[in-house]
N, C-alpha and C positions, 0 to 999 in steps of 0.2 A: 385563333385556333390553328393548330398544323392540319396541313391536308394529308391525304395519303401518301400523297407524290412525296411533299417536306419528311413523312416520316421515313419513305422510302430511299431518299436520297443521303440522310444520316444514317441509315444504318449500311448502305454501300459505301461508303467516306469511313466510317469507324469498321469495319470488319472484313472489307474489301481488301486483299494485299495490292493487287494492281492499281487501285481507285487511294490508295492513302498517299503513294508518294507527289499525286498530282496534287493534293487538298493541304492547305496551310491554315496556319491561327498564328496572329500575331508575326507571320514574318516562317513559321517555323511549321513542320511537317506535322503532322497531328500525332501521328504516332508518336513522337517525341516526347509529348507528356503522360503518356501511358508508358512509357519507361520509365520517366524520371519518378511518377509515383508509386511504381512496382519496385523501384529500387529504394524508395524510401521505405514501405513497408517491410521490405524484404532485411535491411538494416536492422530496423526497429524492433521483426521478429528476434531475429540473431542475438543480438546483442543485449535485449529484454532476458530471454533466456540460458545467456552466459550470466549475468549478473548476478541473479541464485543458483547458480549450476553447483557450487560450493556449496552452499547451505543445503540444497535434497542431499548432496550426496551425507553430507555429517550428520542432519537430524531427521531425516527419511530413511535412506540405505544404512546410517548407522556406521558411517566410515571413519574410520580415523584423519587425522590433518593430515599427514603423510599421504597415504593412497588417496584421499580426496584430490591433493594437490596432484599427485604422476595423473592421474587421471583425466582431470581437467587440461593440464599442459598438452598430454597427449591429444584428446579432441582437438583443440587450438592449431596442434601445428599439423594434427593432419586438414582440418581447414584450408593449412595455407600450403599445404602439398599438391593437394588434390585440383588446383587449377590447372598443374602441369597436364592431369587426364582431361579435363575440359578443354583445351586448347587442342591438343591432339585428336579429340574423337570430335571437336567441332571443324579442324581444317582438314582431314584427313577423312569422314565420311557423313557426319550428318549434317554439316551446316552452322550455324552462329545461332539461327532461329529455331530448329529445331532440336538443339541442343539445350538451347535457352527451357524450351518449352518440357524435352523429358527430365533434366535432373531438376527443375522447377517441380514437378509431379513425383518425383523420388525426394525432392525436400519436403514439402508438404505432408508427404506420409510420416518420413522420420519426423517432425514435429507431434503428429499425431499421435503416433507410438509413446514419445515422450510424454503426451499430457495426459496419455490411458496411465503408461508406468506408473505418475504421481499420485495416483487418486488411490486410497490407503484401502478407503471400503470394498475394492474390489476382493481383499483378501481378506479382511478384517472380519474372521468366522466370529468370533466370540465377542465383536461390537465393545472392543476396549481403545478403542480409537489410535491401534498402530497396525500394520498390516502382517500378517502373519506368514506369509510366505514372499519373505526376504528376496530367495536365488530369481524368484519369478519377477518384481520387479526389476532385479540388478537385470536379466537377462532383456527386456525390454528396454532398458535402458540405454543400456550398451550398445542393439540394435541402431535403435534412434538416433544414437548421438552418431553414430556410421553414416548412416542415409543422412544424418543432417551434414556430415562434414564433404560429402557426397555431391550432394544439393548445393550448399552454399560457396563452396569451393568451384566446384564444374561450371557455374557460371559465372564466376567471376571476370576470368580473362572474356567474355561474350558478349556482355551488356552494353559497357561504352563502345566497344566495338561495333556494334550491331546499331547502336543512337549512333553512331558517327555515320556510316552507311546509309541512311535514309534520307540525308541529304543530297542536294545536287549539286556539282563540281563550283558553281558560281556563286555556291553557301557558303562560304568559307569563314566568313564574318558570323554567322548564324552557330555553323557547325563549331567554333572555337566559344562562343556563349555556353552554347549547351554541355561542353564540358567540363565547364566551371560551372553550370546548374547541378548537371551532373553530378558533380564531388560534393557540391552542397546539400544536397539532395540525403546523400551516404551521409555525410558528418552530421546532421540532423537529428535523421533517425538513430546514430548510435548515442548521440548526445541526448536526447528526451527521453529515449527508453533504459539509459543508466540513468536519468532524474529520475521516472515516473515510477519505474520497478519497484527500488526498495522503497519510496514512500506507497505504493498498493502493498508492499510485504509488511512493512508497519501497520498498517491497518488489519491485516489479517490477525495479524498477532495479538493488535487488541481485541479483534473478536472473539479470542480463544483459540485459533491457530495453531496448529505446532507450529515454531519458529521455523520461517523459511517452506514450511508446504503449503498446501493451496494454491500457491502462484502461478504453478510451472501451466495446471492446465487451465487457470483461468486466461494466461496469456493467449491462448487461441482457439478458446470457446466463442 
């Protein structure tokens, strides 16, 4: 059985900033693997919810192929703009970590927002199983996918930077591991959550499903 001291001592090693860079597992700082696996979730989410981003917009929102597709491309590449703002407001006034930590809390919400938008019964006055006020989802939507491109972008350029960091100068061998756990870590999670998705979207379907709903807010309920 742990004593108080054993439980007192892990929770100073895991949530101490001062007390983590002195404590290792395996050779490697601890913090380390709460990155690697916040970066795999954080994949997993993303890319879970690209994968039917197409399908809400066509048999949810009721888009045509056309503006389905500007749509989507648009999200995507403000994603990969928006690291230029994370790099800026992380070296120029909040930090790697505290930057990590607010567009991490502005990603979170935009996912949220997204998976309120999905859910059809919020507006479905007349219980015929499509939502009835359209503008109000699209406006939610549109929201969401901002804070998310927001969120997922702003920390981009922070993360490996910030795992790099927590090492000490004599790590070197350690810190060049970790950044090939690191990318493995990313390829992972985008690889399972384009497998896992559309087989949970298939099964929805069989349930009776509209095609392609459901998913968005099961993915982070």
């Amino acid at each position: 059985m742990f004593s108080y001291q054993d439980w007192l001592s892990f929770w100073n090693i895991c949530f101490s900033p001062t007390l983590m860079v002195h404590h290792f597992c395996f050779g490697y700082p601890l913090s380390i693997f709460f990155i690697v696996i916040n970066e795999f979730c954080e994949r997993f989410s993303y890319y879970g919810m690209r994968a039917v981003l197409v399908l809400y917009f066509k048999y949810f929102l009721h888009w045509d192929d056309n503006l389905s597709t500007a749509i989507y491309h648009t999200f995507v590449a403000l994603c990969y703009l928006t690291p230029i703002l994370g790099a800026i407001v992380a070296d120029s006034w909040l930090g790697k970590f505290k930057t990590i930590i607010s567009l991490s809390i502005v990603y979170t919400i935009g996912q949220a927002i997204m998976a309120v938008s999905s859910i059809n019964d919020m507006t479905d006055y007349n219980r015929d199983g499509t939502p009835d006020n359209i503008p109000l989802h699209v406006g939610l939507s549109m929201i969401g996918l901002i804070l998310i491109a927001f969120g997922t972008g702003g920390i981009k350029p922070c993360v490996s930077a910030f795992g790099g960091d927590q090492f000490e100068e004599e790590q070197e061998k350690q810190r060049n591991r970790f950044f090939s756990l690191f990318y493995l870590s990313v390829n992972a999670g985008s690889l399972l959550s384009t497998i896992i998705t559309p087989i949970l979207r298939g099964k929805l379907a069989l349930l009776g499903t509209n095609e392609g709903l459901g998913l968005i807010p099961l993915l982070w309920k």
